[in-house]
C-alpha positions as CSV (number, residue, x, y, z in Angstrom):
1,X,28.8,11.1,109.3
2,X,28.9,12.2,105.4
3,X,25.1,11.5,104.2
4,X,25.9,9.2,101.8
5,X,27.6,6.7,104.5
6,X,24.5,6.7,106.8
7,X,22.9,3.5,106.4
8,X,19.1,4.3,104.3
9,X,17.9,0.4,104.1
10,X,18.2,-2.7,106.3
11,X,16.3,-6.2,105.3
12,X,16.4,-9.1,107.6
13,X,16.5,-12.5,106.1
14,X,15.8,-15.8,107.6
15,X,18.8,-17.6,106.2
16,X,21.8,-16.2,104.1
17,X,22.5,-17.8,101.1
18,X,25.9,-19.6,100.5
19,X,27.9,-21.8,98.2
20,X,29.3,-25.2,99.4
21,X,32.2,-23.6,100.4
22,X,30.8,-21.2,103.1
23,X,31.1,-18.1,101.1
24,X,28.1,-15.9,100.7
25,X,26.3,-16.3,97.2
26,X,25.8,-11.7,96.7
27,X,25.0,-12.9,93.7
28,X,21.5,-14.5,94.9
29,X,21.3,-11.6,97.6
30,X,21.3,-8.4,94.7
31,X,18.3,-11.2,92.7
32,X,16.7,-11.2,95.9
33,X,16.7,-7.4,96.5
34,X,15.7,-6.6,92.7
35,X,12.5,-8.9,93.7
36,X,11.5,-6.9,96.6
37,X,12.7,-8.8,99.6
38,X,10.3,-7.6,102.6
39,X,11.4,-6.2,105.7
40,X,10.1,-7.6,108.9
């Protein structure tokens, strides 16, 4: 695998965020990331 397709980061959450809808709010997930989620 090229380097830059090897996964580098992985962050667990307890619960995804989504819209009414069912669609997944990436949105809320990058805001989340900028914060410093923490991995467990």
């Amino acid at each position: 695998v090229v380097f830059y397709k090897k996964i580098q980061k992985v962050f667990f959450l307890d619960a995804i965020p989504k819209a009414p809808s069912g669609k997944i709010l990436r949105r809320e997930l990058r805001a989340r990331l900028a914060q410093g989620v923490q991995s467990k």
